[in-house]
C-alpha positions as CSV (number, residue, x, y, z in Angstrom):
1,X,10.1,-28.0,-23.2
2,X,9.9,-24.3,-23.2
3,X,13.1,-22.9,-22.3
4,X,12.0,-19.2,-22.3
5,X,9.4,-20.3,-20.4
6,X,11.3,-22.3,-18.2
7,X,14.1,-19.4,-17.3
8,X,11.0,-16.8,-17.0
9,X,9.8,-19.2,-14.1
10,X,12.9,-20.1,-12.4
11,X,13.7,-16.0,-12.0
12,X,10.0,-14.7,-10.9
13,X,10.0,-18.0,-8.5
14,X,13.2,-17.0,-7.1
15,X,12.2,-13.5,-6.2
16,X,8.9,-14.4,-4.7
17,X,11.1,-17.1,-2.1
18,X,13.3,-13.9,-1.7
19,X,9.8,-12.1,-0.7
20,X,8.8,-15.0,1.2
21,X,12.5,-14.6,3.0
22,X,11.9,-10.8,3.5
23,X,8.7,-11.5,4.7
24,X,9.4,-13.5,7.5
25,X,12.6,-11.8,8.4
26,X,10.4,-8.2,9.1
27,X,7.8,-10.3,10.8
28,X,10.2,-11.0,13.3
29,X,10.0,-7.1,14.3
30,X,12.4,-6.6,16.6
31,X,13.9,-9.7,17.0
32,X,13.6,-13.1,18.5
33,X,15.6,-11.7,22.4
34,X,13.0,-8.8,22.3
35,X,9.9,-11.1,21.1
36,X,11.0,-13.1,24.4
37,X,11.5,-10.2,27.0
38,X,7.7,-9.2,25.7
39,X,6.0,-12.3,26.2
40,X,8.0,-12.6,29.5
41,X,5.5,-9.9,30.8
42,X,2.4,-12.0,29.5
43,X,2.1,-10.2,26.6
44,X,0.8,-11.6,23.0
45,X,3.5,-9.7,20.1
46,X,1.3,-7.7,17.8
47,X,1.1,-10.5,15.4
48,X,-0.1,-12.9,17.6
49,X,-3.0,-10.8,18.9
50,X,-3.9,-9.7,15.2
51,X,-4.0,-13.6,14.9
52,X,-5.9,-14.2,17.8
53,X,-8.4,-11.4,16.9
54,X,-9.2,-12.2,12.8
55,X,-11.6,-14.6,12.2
56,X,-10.0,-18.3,11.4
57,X,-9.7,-19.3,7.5
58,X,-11.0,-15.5,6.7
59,X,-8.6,-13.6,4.2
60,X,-7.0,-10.8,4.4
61,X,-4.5,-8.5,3.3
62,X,-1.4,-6.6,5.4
63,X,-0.7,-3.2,4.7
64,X,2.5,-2.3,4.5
65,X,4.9,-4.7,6.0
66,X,8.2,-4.0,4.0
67,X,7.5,-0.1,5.6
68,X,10.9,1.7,6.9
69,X,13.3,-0.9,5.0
70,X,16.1,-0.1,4.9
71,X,15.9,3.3,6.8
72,X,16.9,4.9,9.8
73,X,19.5,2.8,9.9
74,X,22.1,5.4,12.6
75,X,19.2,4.7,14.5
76,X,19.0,1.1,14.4
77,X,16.1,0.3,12.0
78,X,12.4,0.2,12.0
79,X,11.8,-3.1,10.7
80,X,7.7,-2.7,9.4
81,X,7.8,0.4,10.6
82,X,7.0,-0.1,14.1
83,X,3.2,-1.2,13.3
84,X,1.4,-4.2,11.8
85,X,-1.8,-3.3,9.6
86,X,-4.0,-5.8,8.3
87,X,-7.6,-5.7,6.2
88,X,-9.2,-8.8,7.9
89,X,-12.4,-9.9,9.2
90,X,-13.7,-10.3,13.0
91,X,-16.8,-11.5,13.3
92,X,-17.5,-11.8,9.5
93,X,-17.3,-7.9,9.7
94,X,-14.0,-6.7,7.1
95,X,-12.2,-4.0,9.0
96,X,-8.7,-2.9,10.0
97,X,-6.8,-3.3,12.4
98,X,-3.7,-1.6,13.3
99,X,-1.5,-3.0,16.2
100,X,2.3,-1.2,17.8
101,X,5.0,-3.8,17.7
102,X,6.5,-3.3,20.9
103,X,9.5,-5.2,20.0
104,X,10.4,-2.3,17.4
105,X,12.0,0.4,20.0
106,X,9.2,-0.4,22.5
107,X,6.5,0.6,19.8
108,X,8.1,4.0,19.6
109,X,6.5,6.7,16.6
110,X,9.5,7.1,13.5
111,X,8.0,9.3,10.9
112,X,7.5,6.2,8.9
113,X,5.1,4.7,11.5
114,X,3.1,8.0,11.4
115,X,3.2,7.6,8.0
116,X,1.8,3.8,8.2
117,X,-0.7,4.4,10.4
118,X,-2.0,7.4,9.0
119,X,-2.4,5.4,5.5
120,X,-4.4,2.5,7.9
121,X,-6.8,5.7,8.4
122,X,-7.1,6.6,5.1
123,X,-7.9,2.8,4.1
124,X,-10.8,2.9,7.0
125,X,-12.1,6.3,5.5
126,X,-12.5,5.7,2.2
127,X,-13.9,2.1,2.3
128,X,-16.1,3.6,5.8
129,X,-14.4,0.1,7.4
130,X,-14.0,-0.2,10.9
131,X,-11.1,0.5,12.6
132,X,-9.3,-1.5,15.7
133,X,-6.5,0.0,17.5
134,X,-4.4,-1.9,19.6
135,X,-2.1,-0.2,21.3
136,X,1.5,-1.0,23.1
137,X,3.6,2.5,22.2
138,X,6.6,4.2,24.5
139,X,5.3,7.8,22.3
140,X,7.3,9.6,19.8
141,X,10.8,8.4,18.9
142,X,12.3,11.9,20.5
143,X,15.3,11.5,18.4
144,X,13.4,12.4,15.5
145,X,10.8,14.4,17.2
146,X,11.5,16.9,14.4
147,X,10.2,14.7,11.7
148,X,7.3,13.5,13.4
149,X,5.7,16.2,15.7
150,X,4.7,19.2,14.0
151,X,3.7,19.1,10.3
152,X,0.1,18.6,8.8
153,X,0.8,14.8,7.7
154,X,2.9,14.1,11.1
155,X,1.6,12.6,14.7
156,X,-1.0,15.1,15.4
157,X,-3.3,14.0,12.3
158,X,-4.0,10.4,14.0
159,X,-5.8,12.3,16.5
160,X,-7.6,15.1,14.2
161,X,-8.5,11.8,11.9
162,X,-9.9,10.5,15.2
163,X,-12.6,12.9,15.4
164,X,-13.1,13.0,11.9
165,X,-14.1,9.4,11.4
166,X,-16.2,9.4,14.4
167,X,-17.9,12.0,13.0
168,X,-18.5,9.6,9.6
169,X,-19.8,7.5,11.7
170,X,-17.0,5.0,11.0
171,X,-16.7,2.3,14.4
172,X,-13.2,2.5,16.2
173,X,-12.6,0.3,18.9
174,X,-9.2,0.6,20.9
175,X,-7.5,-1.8,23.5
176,X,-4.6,-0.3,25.4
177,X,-2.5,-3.7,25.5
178,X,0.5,-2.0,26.7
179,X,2.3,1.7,27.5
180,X,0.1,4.6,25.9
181,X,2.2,7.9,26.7
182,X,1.2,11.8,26.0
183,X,0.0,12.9,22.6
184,X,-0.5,9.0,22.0
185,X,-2.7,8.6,24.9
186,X,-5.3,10.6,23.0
187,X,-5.8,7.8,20.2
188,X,-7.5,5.2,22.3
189,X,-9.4,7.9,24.0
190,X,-10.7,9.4,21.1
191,X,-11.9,6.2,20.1
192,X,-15.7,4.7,20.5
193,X,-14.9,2.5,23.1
194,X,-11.4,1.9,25.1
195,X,-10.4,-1.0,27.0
196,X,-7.3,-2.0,28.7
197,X,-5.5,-4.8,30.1
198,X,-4.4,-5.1,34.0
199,X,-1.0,-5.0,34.5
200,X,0.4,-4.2,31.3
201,X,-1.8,-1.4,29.9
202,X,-1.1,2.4,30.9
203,X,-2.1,5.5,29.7
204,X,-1.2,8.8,30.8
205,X,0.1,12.5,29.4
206,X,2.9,12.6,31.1
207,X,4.7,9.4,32.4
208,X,6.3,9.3,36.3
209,X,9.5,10.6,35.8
210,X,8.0,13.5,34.1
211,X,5.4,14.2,36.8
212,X,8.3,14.2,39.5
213,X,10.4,16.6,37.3
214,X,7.2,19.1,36.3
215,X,5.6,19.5,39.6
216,X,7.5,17.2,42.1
217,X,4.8,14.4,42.7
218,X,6.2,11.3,43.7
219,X,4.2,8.1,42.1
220,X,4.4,5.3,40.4
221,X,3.1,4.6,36.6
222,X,0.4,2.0,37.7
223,X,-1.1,4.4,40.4
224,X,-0.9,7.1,38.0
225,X,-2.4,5.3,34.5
226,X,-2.5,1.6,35.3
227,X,-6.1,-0.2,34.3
228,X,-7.4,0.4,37.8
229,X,-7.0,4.2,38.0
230,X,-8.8,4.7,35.0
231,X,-11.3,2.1,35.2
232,X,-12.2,3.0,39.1
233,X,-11.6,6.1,39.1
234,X,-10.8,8.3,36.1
235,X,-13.6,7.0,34.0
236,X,-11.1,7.1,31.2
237,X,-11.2,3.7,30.0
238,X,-14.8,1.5,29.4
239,X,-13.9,-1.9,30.6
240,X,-11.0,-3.6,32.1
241,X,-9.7,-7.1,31.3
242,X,-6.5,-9.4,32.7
243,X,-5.0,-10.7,29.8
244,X,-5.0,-9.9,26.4
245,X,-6.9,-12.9,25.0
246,X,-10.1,-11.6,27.0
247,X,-9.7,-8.3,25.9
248,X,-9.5,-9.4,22.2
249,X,-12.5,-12.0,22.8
250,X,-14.5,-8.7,23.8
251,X,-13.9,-7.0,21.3
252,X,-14.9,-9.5,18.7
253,X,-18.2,-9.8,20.6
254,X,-18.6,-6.0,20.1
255,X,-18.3,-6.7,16.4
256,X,-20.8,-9.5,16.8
257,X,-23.4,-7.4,17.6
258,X,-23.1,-4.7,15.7
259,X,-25.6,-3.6,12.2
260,X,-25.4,-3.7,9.1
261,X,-24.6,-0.5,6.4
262,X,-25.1,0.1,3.2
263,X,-23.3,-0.5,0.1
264,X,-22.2,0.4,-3.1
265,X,-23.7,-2.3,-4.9
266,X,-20.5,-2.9,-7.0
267,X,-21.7,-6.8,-9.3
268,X,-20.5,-9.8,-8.3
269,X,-21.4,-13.4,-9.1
270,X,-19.9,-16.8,-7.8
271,X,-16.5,-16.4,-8.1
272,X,-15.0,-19.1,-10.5
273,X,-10.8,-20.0,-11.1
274,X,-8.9,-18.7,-14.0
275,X,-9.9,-21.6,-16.5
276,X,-5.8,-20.9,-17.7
277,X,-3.0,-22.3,-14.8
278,X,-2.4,-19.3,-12.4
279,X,0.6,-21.1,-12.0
280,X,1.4,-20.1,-15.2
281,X,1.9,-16.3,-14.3
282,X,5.5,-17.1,-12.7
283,X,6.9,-18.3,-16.6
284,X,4.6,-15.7,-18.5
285,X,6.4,-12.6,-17.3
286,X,9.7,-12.6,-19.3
287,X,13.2,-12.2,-16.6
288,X,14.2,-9.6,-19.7
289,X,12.2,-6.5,-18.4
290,X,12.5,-4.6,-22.1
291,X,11.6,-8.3,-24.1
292,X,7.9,-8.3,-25.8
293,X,5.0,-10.6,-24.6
294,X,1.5,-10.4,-24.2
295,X,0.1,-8.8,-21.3
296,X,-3.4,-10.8,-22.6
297,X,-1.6,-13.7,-21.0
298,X,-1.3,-12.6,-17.6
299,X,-4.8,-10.9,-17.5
300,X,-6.5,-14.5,-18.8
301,X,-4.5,-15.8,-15.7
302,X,-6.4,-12.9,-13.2
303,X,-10.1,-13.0,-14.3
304,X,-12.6,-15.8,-13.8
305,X,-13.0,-18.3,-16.4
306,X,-10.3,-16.7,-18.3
307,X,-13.1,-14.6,-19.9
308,X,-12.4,-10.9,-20.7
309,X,-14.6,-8.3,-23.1
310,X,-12.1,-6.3,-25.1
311,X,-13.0,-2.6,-25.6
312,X,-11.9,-1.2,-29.5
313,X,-9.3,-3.8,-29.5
314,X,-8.6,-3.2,-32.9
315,X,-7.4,0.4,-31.5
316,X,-5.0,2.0,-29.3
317,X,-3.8,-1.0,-29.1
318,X,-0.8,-0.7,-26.5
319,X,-3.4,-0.3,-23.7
320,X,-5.5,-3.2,-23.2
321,X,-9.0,-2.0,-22.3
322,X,-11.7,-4.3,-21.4
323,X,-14.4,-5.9,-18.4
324,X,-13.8,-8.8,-16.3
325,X,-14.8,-10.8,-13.1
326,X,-12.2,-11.3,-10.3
327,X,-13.1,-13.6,-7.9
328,X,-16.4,-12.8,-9.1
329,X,-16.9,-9.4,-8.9
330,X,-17.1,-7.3,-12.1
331,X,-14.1,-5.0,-13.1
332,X,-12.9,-2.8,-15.7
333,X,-9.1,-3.6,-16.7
334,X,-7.0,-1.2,-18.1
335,X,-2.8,-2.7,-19.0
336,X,0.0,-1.8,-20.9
337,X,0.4,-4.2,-23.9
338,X,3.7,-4.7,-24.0
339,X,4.1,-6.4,-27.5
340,X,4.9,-4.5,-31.0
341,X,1.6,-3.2,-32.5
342,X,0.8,-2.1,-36.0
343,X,-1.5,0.8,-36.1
344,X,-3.2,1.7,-39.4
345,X,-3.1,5.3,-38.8
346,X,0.6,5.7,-37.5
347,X,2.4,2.3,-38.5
348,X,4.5,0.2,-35.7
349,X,3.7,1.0,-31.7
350,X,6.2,-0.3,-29.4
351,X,5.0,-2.3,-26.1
352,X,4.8,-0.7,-23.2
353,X,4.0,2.8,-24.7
354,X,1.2,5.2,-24.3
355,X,0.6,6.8,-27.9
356,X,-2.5,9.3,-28.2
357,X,-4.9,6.4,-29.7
358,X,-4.3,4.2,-26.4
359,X,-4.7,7.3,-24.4
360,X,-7.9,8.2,-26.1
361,X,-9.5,5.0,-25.8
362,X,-8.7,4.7,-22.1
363,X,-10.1,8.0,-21.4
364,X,-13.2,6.5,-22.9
365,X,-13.5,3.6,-21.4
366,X,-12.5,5.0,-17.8
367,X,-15.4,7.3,-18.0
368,X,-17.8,4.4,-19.2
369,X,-16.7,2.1,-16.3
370,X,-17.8,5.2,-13.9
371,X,-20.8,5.6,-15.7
372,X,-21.6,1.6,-15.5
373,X,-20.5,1.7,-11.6
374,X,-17.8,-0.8,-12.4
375,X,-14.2,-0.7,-10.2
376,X,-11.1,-0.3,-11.9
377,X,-8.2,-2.2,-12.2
378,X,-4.7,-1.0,-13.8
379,X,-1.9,-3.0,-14.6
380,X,0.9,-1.3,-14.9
381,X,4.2,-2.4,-17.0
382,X,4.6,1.4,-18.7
383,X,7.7,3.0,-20.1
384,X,6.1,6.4,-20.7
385,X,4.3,7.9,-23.3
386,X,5.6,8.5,-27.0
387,X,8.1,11.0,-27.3
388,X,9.4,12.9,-30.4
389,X,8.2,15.3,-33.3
390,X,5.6,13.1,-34.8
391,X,3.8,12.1,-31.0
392,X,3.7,16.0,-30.2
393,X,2.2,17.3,-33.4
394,X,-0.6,14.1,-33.0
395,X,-1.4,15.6,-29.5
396,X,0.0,13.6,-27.0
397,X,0.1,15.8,-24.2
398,X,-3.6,17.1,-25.3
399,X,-4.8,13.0,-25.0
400,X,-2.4,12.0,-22.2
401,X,-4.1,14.7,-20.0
402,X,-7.3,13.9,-21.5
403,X,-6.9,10.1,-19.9
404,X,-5.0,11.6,-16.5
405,X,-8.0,13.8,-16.2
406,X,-10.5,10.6,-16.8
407,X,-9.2,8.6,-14.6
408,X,-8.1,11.0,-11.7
409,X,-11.9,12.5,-11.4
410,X,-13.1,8.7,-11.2
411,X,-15.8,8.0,-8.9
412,X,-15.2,4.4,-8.7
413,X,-12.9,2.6,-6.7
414,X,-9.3,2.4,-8.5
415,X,-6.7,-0.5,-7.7
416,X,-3.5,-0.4,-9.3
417,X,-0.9,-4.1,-9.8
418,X,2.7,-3.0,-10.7
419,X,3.6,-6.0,-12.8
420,X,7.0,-4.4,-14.4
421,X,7.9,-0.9,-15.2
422,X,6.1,1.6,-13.7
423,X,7.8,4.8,-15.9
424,X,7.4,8.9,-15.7
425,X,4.4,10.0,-16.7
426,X,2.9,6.8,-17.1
427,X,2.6,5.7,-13.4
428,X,0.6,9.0,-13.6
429,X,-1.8,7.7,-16.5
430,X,-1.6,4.6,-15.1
431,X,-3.3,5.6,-11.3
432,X,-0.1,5.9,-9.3
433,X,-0.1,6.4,-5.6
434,X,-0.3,10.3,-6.8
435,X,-3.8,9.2,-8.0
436,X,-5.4,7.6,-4.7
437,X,-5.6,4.2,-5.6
438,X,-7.9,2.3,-2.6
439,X,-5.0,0.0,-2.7
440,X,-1.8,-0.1,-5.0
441,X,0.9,-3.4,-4.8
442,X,3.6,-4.4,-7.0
443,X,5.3,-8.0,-8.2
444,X,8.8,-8.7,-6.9
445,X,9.4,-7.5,-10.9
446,X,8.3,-3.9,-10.6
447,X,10.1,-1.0,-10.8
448,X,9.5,2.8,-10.3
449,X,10.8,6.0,-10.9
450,X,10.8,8.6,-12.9
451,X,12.8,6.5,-16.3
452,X,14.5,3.6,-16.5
453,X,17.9,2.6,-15.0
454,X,19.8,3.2,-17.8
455,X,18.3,6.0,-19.2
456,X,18.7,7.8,-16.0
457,X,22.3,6.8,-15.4
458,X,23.5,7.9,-18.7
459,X,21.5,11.3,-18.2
460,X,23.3,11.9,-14.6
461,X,26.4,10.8,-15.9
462,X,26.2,13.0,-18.7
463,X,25.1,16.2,-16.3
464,X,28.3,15.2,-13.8
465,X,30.8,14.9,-16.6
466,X,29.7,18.3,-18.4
467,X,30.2,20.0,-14.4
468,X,33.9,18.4,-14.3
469,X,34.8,19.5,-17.6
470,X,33.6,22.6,-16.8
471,X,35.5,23.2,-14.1
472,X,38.6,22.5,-16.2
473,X,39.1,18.4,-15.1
474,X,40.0,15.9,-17.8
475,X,37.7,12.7,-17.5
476,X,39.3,9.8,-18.6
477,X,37.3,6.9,-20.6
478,X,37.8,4.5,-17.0
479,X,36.9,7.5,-14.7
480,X,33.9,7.8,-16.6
481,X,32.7,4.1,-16.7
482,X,33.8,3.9,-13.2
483,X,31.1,7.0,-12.2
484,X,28.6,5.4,-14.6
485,X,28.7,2.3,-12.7
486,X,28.5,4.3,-9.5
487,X,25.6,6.3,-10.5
488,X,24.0,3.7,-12.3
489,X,24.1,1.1,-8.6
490,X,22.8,3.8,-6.6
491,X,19.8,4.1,-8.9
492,X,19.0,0.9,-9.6
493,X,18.7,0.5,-5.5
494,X,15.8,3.5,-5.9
495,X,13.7,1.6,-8.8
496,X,13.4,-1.6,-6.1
497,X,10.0,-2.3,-5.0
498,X,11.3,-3.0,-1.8
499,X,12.6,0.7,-1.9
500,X,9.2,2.2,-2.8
501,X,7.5,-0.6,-0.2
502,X,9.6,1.1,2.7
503,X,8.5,4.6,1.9
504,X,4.6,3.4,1.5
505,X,4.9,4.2,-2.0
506,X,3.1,0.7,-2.3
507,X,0.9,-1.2,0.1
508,X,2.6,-4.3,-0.3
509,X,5.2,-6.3,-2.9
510,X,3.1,-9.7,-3.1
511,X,3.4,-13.0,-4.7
512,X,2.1,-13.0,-8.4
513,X,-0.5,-15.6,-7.4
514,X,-2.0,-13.0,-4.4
515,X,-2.9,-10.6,-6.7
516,X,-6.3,-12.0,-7.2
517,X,-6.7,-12.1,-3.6
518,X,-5.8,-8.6,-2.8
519,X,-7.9,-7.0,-5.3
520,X,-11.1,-8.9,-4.3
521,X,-10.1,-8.4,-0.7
522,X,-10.2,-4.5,-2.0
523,X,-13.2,-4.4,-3.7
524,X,-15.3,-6.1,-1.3
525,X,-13.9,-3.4,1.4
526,X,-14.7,-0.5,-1.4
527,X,-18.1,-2.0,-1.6
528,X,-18.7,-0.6,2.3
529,X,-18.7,2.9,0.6
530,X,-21.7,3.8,-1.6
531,X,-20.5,6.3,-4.1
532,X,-21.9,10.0,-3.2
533,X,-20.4,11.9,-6.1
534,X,-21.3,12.5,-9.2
535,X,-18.5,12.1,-11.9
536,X,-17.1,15.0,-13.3
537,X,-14.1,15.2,-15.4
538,X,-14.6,19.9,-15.8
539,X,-12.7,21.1,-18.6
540,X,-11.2,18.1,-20.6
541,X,-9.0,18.0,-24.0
542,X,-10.9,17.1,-27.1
């Protein structure tokens, strides 16, 4: 028996039935009572349409699910911020779809759902995926219509990205399943093709009560945007259905029919199983976040076959460099080796470390995997790079931004697994959500920010302390402890990846044993988008 083993398993299981638990408590959106009083009106939720919609057996992926946790909490919560978005497939055609949860303050826009759905966009645009709006939103939250209304990255973009991705050419259907109220009412519109449901779907600029109060009309929201208005008489909408199963089955058939595009022509074989137990992953990861181990033993628990191509192992050896198949297609791997090293220019590397050999070889590597057309996959468990007199006189900042510039001018997709620490200015190097990753998720282990917990703490405390005393306060040894401990709680909350989940810092926290899912899920999605740029890194360090 191997008890190291056995405690690394027992914590990492834990958290992911903790995820599990989180999971299905934010799936519940608003509640089981509000769940009721919407079905009472012969209405699927949003995850039972999304359901009823994918293709059966298919995979798929949901984007940001843990979004708004933990926020707007004076204003009663946005549990998933107010929307459900999920890479699936409808008629063996991967797309997104993006559906209001009407059970979340009757679908209403918090900046966090602007924020969600705009990131849905940005997943359609750069993969050129379909899109599938269904809609069942009371408008902006006006409580908040401050944060949501007028800024570049607010409300108004859905729309402007609208007529953007129309113009790509990318396909957006839209099903008004429910209330579609003033700037919102535009989205559907804006679409290729609208439909909406007797009864239950609406869609107007300005709702009854508003009418009466702008110009004095008298009428009710049906007569003014119900299905038959605009289906009779408006022309707004392009078909009309009764319930929301038909409308979904419709729009699968539109899928059905529709061509084919090109691609990008990323390799892949028959996918084949880790020949090493994925299982294996939950006791490999050790529950001490700053003990040694060797990252090779998760990746041979990722790629097919267990097989992976080093690249200048024998160098730069706290990044692991090297080429792989996942689920059978063909990647480039780049992940912090989080053992002790021994270089034989410089002498003992610590784990988890970018020095300026690792960030040199990277830099190489990440410009050969654009070269070959192969995507890229980072792993992250990073404390930084190497600080102190010797690291700067080598040239870490010259071969740090040497790699940052590599792999931020990539042409190939990038897809980025927080496993642990996720530090400073390595998340940078690493292909943070700075760095457009087509999707970026974390383990239930990771954590992010800018340096670790206690590294930060004692820095704050030591900032607060030197402001007391300099206002002429004595700090006794418990008054400092006790601020340490304060500080040092309230930070610890902010390195959570459920903290950097809510603010769509990450796509998704997932199970250890989804991560090969999601990135082939990914890749097949970036293989919708042939790659029209040439790579250029410009001026680079040498």
């Amino acid at each position: 028996m191997n008890v190291e083993f056995n405690r690394n398993e027992d914590q990492l299981k834990q958290l992911s039935f903790n995820l599990s638990q989180k999971f299905k408590k934010v799936a519940l959106g608003g509640g089981e009572k509000r769940i009721a009083a919407h079905k009472a009106k012969g209405k699927l939720t949003a995850r039972e349409r999304i359901e009823y919609l994918l293709d059966k057996g298919a995979a798929q992926v949901e984007i940001g699910a843990f979004a708004g946790e933990g926020m707007y909490k004076e204003e009663g919560g946005c549990p998933g911020g107010g929307v459900v978005v999920v890479i699936g497939y409808v008629a063996g055609r991967q797309c997104v779809v993006v559906a209001n949860d009407a059970t979340v303050k009757a679908g209403a826009w918090f900046p966090i759902t602007a924020k969600k759905n705009l990131r849905a966009q940005e997943i359609s645009i750069e993969n050129k995926l379909p899109i599938i709006y269904l809609v069942d939103s009371a408008g902006v939250y006006l409580p908040m219509q401050d944060e949501i209304f007028p800024d570049k990255e607010h409300f108004g973009r859905i729309f402007r990205n609208n007529a953007v991705m129309s113009s790509m050419g990318i396909v957006q259907i839209s099903a008004i399943m429910g209330p579609c109220v003033a700037g919102g009412a535009y989205l559907p519109i804006m679409s290729d093709e609208a439909m909406i449901v007797n009864g239950t779907g609406s869609v107007f600029l300005a709702g009854s009560y508003l009418v009466k109060s702008a110009i004095g009309e008298t009428i009710d929201n049906e007569a003014l945007g119900g299905a038959r208005m605009h289906s009779e008489i408006s022309g707004v909408t392009d078909y009309k259905f009764d319930t929301d199963e038909e409308c979904l089955t419709h729009i699968r058939n539109i899928f059905d029919k529709m061509g084919g595009q090109a691609t990008a022509g990323f390799s892949r074989t028959t996918p084949a199983k880790p020949r090493l137990d994925e299982q294996e992953l939950y006791g490999t990861l050790p529950a001490d976040r700053v003990k040694p181990y060797d990252m090779m033993e998760i990746i041979n628990r990722l790629v097919d076959n267990s097989e992976f191509e080093p690249y200048k192992d024998l160098y730069g050896q706290t990044l692991i460099c090297g080429l792989a198949r996942i689920d059978g297609w063909a990647v480039g791997i780049v992940a912090n080796q989080r053992k002790i090293v021994k270089s034989k220019k410089t002498g003992m590397q610590m784990g988890g470390v970018i020095y300026s050999d690792s960030a040199d070889k990277a830099a190489r590597f990440i410009m050969n995997c654009n070269q070959k057309r192969i995507p890229l996959v980072f792993l992250h468990d990073v404390s930084g790079f190497m600080v102190g007199s010797a690291s700067e006189q080598g040239g870490i900042i010259k071969d740090g931004a040497k790699m940052v510039n590599a792999m931020a001018n990539s042409v190939v997709p990038k897809f980025t697994v927080i496993v642990g620490n996720s530090y400073g200015a390595g998340n940078y190097a690493m292909c943070g959500k700075a760095y457009d990753p087509r999707l970026i998720v974390a383990w239930p282990t990771a954590q992010l920010a800018v340096m670790s917990g206690a590294a930060a703490a004692n820095t704050l405390l030591q900032i607060q302390v030197a402001s007391l005393k300099a206002k002429g306060e004595v700090i006794t040894p418990e008054a400092e402890k006790e601020l340490l401990d304060r500080i040092k709680a309230r930070y610890e909350e902010q390195l959570s990846p459920y903290y950097a989940a809510a603010r769509l810092w990450v796509d998704a926290v997932i199970d250890p044993l989804e991560t090969r899912k999601v990135l082939s899920e990914g890749i097949a999605a970036a293989n919708h988008a042939p790659i029209e740029k040439a790579y250029n890194v410009g001026v680079i360090q040498v």
